[in-house]
N, C-alpha and C positions, 0 to 999 in steps of 0.2 A: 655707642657712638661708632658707625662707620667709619673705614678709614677714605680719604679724599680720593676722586676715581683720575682727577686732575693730575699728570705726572708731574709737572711742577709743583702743585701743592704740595704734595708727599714732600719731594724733597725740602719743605720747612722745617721739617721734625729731622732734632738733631742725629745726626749719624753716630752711633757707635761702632767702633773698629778696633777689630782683634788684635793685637799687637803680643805674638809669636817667634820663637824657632825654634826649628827641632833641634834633638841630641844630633850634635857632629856640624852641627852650622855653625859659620864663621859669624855669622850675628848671633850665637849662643850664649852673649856674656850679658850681666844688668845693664850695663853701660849702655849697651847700644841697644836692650828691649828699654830703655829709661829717654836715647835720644828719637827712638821712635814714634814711641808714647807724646812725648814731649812736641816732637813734629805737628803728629796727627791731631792735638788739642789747640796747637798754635792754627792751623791751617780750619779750623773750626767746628773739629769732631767733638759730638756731644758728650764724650767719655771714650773711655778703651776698657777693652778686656784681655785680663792675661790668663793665659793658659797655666802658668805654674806660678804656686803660691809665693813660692820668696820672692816675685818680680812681681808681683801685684798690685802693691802698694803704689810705686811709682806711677799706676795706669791711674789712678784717682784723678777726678780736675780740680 
């Protein structure tokens, strides 16, 4: 199956978004990779992915 050549179509298919920060960022804590996560699923991203395991969990929908 091809993907849709229609840019609106594409955009049906849900979005997943990285939800990150580096060592030394002030959003470097779970809390705020957890109210991101939490953002980007309310706002109707198809899931999240996190970059470092112990904050992972939270990215699940």
């Amino acid at each position: 199956m091809s993907a849709p050549t229609d840019p609106l179509a594409r955009l049906a298919s849900p979005l997943i978004v990285s939800v990150q920060a580096d060592d030394g960022s002030p959003l470097r804590d779970t809390a705020h990779i957890v109210a991101l996560a939490r953002a980007a699923l309310l706002g109707g991203a198809g899931g999240c992915g996190c970059a470092r395991p112990r904050t992972s969990a939270p990215c699940a929908p």
